[in-house]
C-alpha positions as CSV (number, residue, x, y, z in Angstrom):
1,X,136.6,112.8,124.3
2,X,139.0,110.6,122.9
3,X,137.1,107.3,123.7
4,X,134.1,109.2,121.8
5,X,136.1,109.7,118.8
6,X,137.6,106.4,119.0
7,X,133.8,104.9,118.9
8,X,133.0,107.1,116.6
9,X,135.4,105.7,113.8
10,X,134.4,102.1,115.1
11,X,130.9,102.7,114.4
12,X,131.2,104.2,111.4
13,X,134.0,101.7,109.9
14,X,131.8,98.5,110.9
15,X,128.2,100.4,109.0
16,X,131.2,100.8,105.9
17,X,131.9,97.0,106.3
18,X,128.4,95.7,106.1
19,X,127.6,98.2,103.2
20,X,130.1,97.0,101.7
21,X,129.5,93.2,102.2
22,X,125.6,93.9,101.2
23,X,127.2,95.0,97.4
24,X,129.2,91.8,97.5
25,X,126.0,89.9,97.5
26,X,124.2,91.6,94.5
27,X,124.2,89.8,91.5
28,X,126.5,90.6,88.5
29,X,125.1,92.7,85.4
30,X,124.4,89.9,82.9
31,X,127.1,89.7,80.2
32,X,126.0,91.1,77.5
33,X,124.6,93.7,79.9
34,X,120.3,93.7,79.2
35,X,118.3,96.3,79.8
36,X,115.4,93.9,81.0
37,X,117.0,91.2,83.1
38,X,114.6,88.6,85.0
39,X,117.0,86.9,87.3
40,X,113.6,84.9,88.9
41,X,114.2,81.1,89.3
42,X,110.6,81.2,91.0
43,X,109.2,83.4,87.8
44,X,111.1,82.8,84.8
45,X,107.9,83.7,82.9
46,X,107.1,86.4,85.1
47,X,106.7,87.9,81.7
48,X,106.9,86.3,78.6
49,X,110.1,86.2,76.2
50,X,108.3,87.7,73.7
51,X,107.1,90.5,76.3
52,X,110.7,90.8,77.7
53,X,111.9,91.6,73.6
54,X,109.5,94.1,73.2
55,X,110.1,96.3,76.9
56,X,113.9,95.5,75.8
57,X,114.1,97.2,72.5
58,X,111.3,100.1,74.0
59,X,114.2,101.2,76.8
60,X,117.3,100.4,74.1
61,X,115.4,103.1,72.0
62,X,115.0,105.1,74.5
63,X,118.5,104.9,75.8
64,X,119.8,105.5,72.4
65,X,117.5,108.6,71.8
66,X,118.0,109.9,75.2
67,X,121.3,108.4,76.9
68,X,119.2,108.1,79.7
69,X,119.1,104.4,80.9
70,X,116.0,102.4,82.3
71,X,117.0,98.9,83.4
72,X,114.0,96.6,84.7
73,X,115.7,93.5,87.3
74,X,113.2,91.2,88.4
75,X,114.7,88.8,91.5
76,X,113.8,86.2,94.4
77,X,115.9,88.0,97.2
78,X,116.8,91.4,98.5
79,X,119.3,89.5,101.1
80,X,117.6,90.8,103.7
81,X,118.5,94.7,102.3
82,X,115.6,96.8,101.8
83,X,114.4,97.5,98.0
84,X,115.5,100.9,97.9
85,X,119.0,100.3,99.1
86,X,119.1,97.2,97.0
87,X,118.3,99.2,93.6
88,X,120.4,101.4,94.7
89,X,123.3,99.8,95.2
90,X,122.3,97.2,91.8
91,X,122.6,100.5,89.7
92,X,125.7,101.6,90.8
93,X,127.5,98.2,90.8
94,X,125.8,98.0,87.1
95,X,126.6,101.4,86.3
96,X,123.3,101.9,84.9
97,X,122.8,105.4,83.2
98,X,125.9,107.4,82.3
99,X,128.4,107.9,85.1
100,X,129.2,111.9,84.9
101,X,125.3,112.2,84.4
102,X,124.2,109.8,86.6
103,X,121.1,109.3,84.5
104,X,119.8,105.8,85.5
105,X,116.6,104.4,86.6
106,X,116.2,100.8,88.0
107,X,112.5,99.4,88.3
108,X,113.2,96.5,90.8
109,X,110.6,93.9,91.4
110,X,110.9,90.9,93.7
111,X,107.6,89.0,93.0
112,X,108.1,86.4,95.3
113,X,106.8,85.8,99.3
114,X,103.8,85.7,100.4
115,X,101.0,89.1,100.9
116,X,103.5,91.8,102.1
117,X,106.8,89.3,101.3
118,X,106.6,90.7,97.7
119,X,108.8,94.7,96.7
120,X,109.0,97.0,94.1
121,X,111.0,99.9,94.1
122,X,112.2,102.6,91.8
123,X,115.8,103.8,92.3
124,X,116.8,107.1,90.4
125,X,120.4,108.4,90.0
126,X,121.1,111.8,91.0
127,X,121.0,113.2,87.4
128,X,117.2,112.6,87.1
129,X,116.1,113.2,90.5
130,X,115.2,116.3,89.8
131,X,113.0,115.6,86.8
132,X,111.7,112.4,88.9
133,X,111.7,113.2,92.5
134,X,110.7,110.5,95.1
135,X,107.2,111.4,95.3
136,X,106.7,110.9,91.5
137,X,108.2,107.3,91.4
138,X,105.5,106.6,94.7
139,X,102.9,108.0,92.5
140,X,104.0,105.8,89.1
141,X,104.2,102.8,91.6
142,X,100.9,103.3,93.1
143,X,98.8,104.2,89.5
144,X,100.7,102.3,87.0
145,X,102.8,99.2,88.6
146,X,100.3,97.7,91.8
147,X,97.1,98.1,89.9
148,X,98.8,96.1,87.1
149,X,100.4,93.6,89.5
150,X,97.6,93.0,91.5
151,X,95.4,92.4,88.4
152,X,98.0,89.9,87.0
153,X,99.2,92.3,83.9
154,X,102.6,92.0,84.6
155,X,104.0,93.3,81.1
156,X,101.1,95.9,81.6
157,X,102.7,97.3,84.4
158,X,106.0,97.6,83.1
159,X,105.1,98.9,80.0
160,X,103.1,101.7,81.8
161,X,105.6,102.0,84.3
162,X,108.5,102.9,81.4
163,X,105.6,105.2,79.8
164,X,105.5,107.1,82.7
165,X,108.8,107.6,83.4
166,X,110.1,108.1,80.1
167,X,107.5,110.6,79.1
C-alpha cells in the first residue's frame, strides 16, 4: 500500500513538472499586451498590417463594451504540446479575459507544416464556457475558420470567426 502511494505522488509530481516546464516555453504576452499578436517568423503577413489594425480595434471594442476578452496568437510551434493545451495554458500565462470572471477566448492558429502539420484551436475560460461550450467552438472552426483558411481568406476567417463568437 505504501509503495502505491509512494508512486502515486511520483507520478503525479513528475506530470506537475513537465506541465510546468511546457508553460516555461510559451511565449511572453507582447509588451504593450495586443489583442491580435502574429508571433509568425514564417507568416509575418499571414494577414496584412492593415487587416491586423482593423481585427485589433474590432476585439478592443468589444473588450471595452463587454470586458470579455478575445485575443487572436498566430505562431510557428506548439513545442510539441497539443493546440488545446497550448491555448490553454497561453491564456492563463497572458491572463486573457478578467481573472474572477475568467472571461477569455484565445483563437490560436499555427499556419505552418505541411497538410495535417498545420492547428487551430479555440480555448475558452471557464466564465464563457457555458455560453460557448466545446461543441460550438468545433462548429465556428469548421463553418467559419477552415473554409476561409483553405480558400486563402485569412482575415476572412478571423473576422468571421470573432463574429461568431462575439455575437
Amino acid at each position: 500500500m505504501f509503495k502505491k502511494y509512494i508512486s502515486f505522488i511520483l507520478v503525479f509530481l513528475l506530470a506537475s513538472v513537465h506541465l510546468f516546464a511546457q508553460s516555461d516555453n510559451l511565449p511572453s504576452r507582447p509588451n504593450p499586451p495586443r489583442l491580435v499578436n502574429n508571433l509568425s517568423k514564417e507568416f509575418p503577413n499571414f494577414i496584412s498590417k492593415p487587416e491586423q489594425a482593423q481585427l485589433e480595434r474590432k476585439l478592443s471594442d468589444f473588450a471595452n463594451k463587454t470586458s470579455n476578452q478575445i485575443v487572436i496568437v498566430i505562431v510557428d510551434d506548439l513545442n510539441d504540446d497539443e493546440p488545446w493545451h497550448y491555448a490553454t495554458e497561453l491564456g492563463e500565462k497572458w491572463k486573457v479575459g478578467q481573472e474572477k470572471e475568467d472571461n477569455g477566448i484565445v483563437i490560436l492558429i499555427k499556419p505552418t507544416g505541411g497538410e495535417g502539420q498545420r492547428k487551430y484551436f479555440i480555448a475558452v475560460g471557464r466564465g464563457l464556457e457555458g455560453k460557448i461550450p466545446d461543441l460550438t467552438t468545433r462548429k465556428i472552426e469548421q463553418n467559419e475558420l477552415v473554409p476561409n483558411f483553405k480558400n486563402g481568406d485569412f482575415y476572412e476567417g478571423l473576422d468571421q470567426t470573432t463574429d461568431v463568437l462575439m455575437s
